[in-house]
C-alpha positions as CSV (number, residue, x, y, z in Angstrom):
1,X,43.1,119.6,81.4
2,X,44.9,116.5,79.6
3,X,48.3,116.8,79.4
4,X,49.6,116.3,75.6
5,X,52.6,114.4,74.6
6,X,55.7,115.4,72.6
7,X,54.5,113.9,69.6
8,X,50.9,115.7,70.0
9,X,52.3,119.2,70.7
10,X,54.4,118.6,67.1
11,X,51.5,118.1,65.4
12,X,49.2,120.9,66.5
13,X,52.0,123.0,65.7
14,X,52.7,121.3,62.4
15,X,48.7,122.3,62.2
16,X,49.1,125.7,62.9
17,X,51.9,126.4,60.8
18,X,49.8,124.6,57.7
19,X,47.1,126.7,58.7
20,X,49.0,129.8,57.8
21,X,50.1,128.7,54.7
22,X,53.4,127.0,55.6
23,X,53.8,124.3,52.5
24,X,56.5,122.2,54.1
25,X,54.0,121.8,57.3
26,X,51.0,120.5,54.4
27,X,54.3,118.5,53.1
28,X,55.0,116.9,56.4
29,X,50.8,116.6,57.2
30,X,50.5,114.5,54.0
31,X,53.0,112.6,54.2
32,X,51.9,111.7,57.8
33,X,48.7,111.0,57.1
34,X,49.4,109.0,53.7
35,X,48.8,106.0,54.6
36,X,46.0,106.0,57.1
37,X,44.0,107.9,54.2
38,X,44.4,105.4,52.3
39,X,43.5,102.5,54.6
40,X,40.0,104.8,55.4
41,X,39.0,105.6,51.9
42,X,39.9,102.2,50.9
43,X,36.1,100.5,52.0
44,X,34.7,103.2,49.7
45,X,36.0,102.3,46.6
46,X,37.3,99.0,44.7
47,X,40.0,100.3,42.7
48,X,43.4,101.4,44.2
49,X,43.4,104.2,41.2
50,X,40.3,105.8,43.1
51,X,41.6,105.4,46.8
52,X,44.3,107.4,45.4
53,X,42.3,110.1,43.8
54,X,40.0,110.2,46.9
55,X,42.9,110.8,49.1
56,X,44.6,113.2,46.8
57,X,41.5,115.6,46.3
58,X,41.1,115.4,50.4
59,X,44.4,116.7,50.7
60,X,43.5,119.2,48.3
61,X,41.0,120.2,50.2
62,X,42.4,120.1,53.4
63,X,45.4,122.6,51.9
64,X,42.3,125.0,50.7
65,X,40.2,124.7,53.6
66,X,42.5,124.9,56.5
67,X,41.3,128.5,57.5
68,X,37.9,126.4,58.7
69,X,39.5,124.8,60.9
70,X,38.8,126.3,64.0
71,X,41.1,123.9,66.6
72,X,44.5,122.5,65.9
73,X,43.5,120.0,68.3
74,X,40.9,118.5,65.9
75,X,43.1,118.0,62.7
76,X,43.0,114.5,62.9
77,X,39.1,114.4,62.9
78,X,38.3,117.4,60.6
79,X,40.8,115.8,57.7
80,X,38.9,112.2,58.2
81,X,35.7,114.4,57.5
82,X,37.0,115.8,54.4
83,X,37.6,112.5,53.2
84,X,34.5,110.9,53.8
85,X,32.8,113.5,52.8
86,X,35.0,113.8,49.5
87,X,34.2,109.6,49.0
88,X,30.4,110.0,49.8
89,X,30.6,112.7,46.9
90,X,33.0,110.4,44.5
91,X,30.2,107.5,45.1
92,X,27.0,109.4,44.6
93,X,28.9,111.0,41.1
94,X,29.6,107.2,40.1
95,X,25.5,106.3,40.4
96,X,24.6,109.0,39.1
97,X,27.1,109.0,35.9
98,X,25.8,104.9,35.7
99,X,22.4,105.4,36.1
100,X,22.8,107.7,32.9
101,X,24.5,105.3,31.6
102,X,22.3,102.6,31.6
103,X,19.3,104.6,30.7
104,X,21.5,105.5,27.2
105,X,22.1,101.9,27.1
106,X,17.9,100.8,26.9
107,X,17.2,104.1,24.8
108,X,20.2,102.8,22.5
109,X,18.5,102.3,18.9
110,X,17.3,98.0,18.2
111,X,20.1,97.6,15.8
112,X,22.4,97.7,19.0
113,X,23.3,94.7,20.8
114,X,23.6,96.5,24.2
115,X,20.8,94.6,25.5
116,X,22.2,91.2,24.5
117,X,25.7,92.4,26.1
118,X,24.0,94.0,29.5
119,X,21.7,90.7,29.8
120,X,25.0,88.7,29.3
121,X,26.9,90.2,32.3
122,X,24.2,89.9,34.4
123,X,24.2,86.0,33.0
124,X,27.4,86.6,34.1
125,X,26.8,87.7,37.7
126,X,24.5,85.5,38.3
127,X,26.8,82.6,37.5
128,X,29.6,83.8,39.5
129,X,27.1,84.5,42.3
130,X,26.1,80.8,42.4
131,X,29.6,80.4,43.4
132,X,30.2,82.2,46.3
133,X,28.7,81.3,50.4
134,X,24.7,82.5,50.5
135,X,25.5,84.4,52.9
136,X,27.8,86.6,50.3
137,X,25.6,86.5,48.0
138,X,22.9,87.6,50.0
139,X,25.0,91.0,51.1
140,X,26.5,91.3,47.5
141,X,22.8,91.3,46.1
142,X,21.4,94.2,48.6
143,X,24.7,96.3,48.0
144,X,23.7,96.4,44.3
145,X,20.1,97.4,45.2
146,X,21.8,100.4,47.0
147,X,21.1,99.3,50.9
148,X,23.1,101.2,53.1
149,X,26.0,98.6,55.0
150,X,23.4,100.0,58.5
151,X,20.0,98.7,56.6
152,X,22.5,95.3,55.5
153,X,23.4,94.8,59.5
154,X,19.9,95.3,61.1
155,X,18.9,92.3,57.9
156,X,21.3,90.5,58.3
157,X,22.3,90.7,62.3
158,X,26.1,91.0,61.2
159,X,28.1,94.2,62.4
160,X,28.9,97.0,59.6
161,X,32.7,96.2,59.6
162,X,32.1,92.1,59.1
163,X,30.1,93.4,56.1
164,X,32.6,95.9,55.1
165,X,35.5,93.0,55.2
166,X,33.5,90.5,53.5
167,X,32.4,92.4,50.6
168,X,36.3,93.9,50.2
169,X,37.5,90.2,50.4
170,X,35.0,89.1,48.2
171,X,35.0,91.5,45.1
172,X,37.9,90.3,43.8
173,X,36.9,86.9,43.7
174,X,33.5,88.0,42.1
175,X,35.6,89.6,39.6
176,X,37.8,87.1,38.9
177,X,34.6,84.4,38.4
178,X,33.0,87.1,36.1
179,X,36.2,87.1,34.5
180,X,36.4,83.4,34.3
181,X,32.6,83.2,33.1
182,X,33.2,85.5,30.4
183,X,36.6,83.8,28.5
184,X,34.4,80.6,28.7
């Protein structure tokens, strides 16, 4: 049997007193765990508004659901969970609520100019696009068709987390091009 260190034995208790209830132990769990939330749930999302949100309803939920928690010794992993699982749930809401969306959009009545505005951002895109490496482009265009960053690796021959850091350093600079494109 491992032996566990001073700071490990103060968090299983810390767990166990959470467990029961104890608010200041949640408190001290949350504010522990602040930061590495956010640095997880970060890759999920592209606003910092969301990555809060995420990491507020997984606390949330880790304050409701600590009676499941059957081993202190597990926090760590267990309140990771929640938070995945709470941003897999946050992104399948957002397709969902935009593929309603743009089927309102094309069922919109022909005096609308939706169609001229939706075919102007993806002018847009496709301008920025031009602007970026092919090799971003590439993994940019098969994250909008809804690939999965496992289905982008075994295509591409890059490891999930390159993909993961290029795409999160290049968003904003797609953005910021869009933005560009658009004021011109």
């Amino acid at each position: 049997m491992r032996k566990m260190g001073p700071t490990e034995t103060d968090l299983i208790a810390l767990v166990c007193a959470g467990s029961m209830g104890d608010f200041c132990a949640q408190s001290e769990l949350v504010r522990r765990y602040r930061r590495r939330l956010s640095g997880f749930l970060r890759p999920f999302v592209l606003r910092q508004s969301d990555v809060d949100e995420l990491r507020q309803v997984a606390f949330i939920k880790m304050s409701r659901q600590f009676h499941l928690l059957r081993e202190p010794t597990q926090f760590e992993t267990w309140l990771f969970t929640l938070a995945r699982n709470t941003a897999i749930d946050f992104i399948r809401r957002q397709r969902r609520e935009r593929a309603v969306l743009v089927e309102e959009v094309f069922h919109e009545a022909p005096e609308s100019d939706s169609h001229r505005r939706v075919a102007e951002i993806m002018e847009d895109f496709e301008l920025a696009l031009t602007q970026l490496t092919p090799t971003d482009q590439e993994l940019l265009k098969m994250r909008v068709r809804g690939d999965s960053y496992q289905f982008i690796a075994v295509r591409t021959g890059l490891t999930v987390v390159t993909i993961k850091g290029r795409l999160c350093r290049v968003r904003p600079k797609l953005k910021a091009l869009m933005e560009t494109a658009t004021d011109a």
